[in-house]
N, C-alpha and C positions, 0 to 999 in steps of 0.2 A: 919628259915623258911622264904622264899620268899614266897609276892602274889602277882598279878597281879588282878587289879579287872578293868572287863571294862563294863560300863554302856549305857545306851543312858535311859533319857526320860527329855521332851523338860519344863515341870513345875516343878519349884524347891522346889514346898510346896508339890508335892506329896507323897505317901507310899514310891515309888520307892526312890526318896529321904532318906524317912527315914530309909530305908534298909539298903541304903549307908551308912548313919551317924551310925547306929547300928554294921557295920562289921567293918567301924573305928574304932569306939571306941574299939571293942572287941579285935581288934590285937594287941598281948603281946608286951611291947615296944623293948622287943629283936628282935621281926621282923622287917620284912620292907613291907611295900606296895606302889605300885605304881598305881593312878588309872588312869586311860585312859578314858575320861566324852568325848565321841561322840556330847554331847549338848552342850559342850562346845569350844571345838576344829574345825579349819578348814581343814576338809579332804577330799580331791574327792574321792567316793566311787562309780565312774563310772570308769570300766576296761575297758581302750584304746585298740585299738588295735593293738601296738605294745607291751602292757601288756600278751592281747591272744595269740600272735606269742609266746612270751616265753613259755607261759601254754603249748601249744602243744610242741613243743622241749623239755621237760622235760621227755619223752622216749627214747628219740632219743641222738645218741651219743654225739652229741653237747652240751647239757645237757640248762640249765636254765641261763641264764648271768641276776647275780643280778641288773648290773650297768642299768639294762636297766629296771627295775620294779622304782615304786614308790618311794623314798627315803624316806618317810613318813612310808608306808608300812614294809620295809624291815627294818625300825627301830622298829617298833611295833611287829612284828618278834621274832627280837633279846631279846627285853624285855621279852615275853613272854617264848620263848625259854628257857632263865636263870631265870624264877624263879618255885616253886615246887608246886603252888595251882593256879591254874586259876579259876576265880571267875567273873561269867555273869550275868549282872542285867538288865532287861529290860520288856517292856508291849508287852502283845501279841493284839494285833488291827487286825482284821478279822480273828482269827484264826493264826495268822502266827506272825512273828516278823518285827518289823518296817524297812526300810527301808536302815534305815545308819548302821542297827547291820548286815543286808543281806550283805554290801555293805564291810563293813570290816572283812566279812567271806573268801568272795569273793579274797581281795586284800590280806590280811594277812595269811590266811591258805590257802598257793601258793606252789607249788612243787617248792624243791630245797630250799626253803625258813624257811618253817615250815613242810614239810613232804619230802620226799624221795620213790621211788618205792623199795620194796625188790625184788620180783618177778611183772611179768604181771601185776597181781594181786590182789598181796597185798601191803601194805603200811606202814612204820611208822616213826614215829613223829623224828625231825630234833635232838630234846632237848632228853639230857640223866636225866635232873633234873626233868622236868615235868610230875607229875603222876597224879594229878586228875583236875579233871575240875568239877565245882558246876556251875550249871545253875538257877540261881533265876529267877521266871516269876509272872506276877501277868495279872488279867482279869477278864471281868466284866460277862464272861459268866460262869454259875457254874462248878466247874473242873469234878463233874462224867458226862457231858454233854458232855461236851471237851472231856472226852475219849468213852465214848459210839456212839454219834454221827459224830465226825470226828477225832477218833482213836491215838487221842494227837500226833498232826504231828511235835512238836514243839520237842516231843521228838523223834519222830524216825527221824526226818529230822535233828537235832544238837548233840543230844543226842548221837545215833545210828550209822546215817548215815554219820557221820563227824567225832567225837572225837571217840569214839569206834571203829570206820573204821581204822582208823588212829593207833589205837594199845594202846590206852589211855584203862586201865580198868578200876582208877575209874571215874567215870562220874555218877555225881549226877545231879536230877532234883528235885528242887523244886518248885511247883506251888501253887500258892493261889488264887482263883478263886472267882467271885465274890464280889468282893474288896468294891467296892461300898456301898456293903447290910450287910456287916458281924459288923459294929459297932466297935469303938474307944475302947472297951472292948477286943471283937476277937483279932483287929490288934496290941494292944500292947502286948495282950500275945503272938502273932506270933514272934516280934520283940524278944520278952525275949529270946525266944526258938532256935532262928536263931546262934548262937554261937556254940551250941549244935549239930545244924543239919549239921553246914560244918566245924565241930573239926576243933575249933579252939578257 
């Protein structure tokens, strides 16, 4: 079993942190993981546009020319591409996800790259090995709020609307809300439990 885990949060003493350190350690040493730390790396995660001119040609019979996307990008691609668990860790700040995880959705889940059209229509994914995606989120707003009052956009906008779209079935979310209030009690049984929640 390949994983691919990619992160973004910018304090290295945080939960988010200790997520990380928690799915390290848990991966059996027969696998492999690769992480991809956004906080740590330097990547433009602003789409040029001679990046857009490709996007659009990716209907069209000319098709997508990789030489002309990101190198950066299209390497992160191929990472993800080959291996069989994708694994998302990050903070949700106003409702939404931060800026450099928008930013590497954007660059790396690119047609021709990491998806393909079947029909008009529909879509799916470049990778024959890649079947699930786990979404770890944490926030300081309480999670039945996040979904009563603004309908957990986090997940039909990543969840739903991206990896599902794409032909991915499974695609796990997990959120822990509240982070702040819940007490060094709550979050270390969270952490115990987190092995459990994305088999492995």
């Amino acid at each position: 079993m390949k994983y691919v885990l990619v992160s973004y949060h910018p304090y290295n003493k945080s939960f988010n942190a200790a997520i990380i350190d928690r799915i390290k350690e848990s991966i059996k040493t027969s696998d492999s993981l690769e992480h991809i730390d956004l906080a740590e790396i330097s990547f433009n995660l602003a789409m040029s546009s001679k990046e857009l001119f490709e996007f659009a040609q990716a209907r069209t019979e000319r098709g997508v020319k990789l030489e002309n996307l990101d190198p950066q990008a299209v390497q992160f691609a191929e990472t993800i591409n080959n291996c069989d668990h994708l694994i998302m860790v990050f903070p949700i700040w106003w409702e939404l996800m931060p800026g450099q995880m928008k930013g590497f959705i954007d660059k790396v889940v690119f047609p021709g790259l990491f998806y393909t059209y079947k029909t008009e229509f529909t879509m799916k994914v470049v990778s024959e090995r890649l079947k699930r995606v786990s979404i770890i989120t944490t926030m300081n707003t309480p999670a039945f709020l996040y979904r009563l009052k603004f309908q957990n956009p986090i997940y039909n906008a990543l969840a739903k609307g991206t990896f599902k779209k794409l032909g991915i079935k499974d695609v796990r979310w997990i959120n822990w809300g509240f982070i702040k209030k819940i007490g060094d009690k709550r979050r270390k049984s969270l952490l115990e439990k987190l092995p459990a929640k994305l088999s492995i």
